[in-house]
One Martini backbone bead per residue (centre of mass of N, CA, C, O) as a GRO file, in nm:
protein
   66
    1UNK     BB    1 -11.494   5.581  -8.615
    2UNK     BB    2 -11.315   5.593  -8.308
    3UNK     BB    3 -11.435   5.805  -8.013
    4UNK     BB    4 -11.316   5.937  -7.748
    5UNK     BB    5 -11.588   6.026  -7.489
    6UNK     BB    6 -11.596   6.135  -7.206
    7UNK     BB    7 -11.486   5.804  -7.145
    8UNK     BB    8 -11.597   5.685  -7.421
    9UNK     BB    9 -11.692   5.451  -7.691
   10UNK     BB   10 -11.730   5.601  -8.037
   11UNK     BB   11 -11.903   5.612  -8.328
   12UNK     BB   12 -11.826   5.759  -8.659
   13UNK     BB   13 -11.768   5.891  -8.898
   14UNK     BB   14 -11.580   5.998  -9.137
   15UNK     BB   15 -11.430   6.323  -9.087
   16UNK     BB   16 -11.525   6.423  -8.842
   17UNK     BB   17 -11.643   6.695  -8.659
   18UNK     BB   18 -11.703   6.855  -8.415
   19UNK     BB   19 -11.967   7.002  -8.494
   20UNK     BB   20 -12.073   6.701  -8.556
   21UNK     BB   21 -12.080   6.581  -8.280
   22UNK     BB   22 -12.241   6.819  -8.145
   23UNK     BB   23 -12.511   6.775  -8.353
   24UNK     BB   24 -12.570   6.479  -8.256
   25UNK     BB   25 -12.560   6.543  -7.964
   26UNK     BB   26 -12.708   6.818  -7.885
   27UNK     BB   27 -12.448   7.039  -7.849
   28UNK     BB   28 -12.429   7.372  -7.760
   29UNK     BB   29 -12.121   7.550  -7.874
   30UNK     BB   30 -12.153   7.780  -7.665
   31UNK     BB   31 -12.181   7.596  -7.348
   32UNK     BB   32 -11.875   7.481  -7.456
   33UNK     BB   33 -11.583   7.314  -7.397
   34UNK     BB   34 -11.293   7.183  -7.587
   35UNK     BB   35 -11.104   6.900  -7.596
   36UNK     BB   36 -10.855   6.796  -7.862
   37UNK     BB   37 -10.579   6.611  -7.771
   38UNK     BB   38 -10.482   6.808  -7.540
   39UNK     BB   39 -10.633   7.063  -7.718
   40UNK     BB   40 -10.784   7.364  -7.673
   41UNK     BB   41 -11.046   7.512  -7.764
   42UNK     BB   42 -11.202   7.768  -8.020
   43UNK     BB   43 -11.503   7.782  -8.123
   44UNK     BB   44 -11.429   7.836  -8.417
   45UNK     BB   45 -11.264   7.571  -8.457
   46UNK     BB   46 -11.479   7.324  -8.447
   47UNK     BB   47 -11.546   7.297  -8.736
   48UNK     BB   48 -11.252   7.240  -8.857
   49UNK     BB   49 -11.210   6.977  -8.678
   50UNK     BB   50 -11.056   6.693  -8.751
   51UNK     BB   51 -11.116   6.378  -8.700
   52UNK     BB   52 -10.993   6.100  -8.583
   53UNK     BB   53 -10.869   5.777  -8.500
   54UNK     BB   54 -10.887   5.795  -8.140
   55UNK     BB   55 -10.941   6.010  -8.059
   56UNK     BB   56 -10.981   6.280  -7.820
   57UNK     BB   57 -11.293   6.387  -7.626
   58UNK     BB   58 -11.372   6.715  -7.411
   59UNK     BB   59 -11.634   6.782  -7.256
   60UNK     BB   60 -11.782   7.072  -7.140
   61UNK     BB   61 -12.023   7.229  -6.912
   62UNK     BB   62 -12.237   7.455  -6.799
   63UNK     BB   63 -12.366   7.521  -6.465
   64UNK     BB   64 -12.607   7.664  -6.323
   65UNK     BB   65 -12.633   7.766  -5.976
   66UNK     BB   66 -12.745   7.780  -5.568
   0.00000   0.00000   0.00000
């Protein structure tokens, strides 16, 4: 299925779920925020998450500096 991820389309497996993409691009899901379809989650929905064909996911990462 095709998922628009961060303005980019990308092919995932078809049923994949948000923790499942998070897993597969190796960004660990304590350190970032999620919207999927114009509707942020909170870090427990990630793995219940299952995404469509068409989706949009915006991931955001945390990032310290100074």
């Amino acid at each position: 299925m095709n998922i628009r991820l961060n303005g980019q389309d990308e092919e995932f497996k078809d049923g994949a779920t948000l923790i499942d993409i998070l897993k597969e691009k190796d960004i660990n899901p304590e350190t970032i925020i999620a919207e999927v379809d114009e509707v942020i989650l909170k870090p427990e929905e990630f793995e219940g998450c299952k995404l469509n064909d068409g989706s949009v996911v915006e991931i955001l990462r945390f990032v310290g500096g100074g």
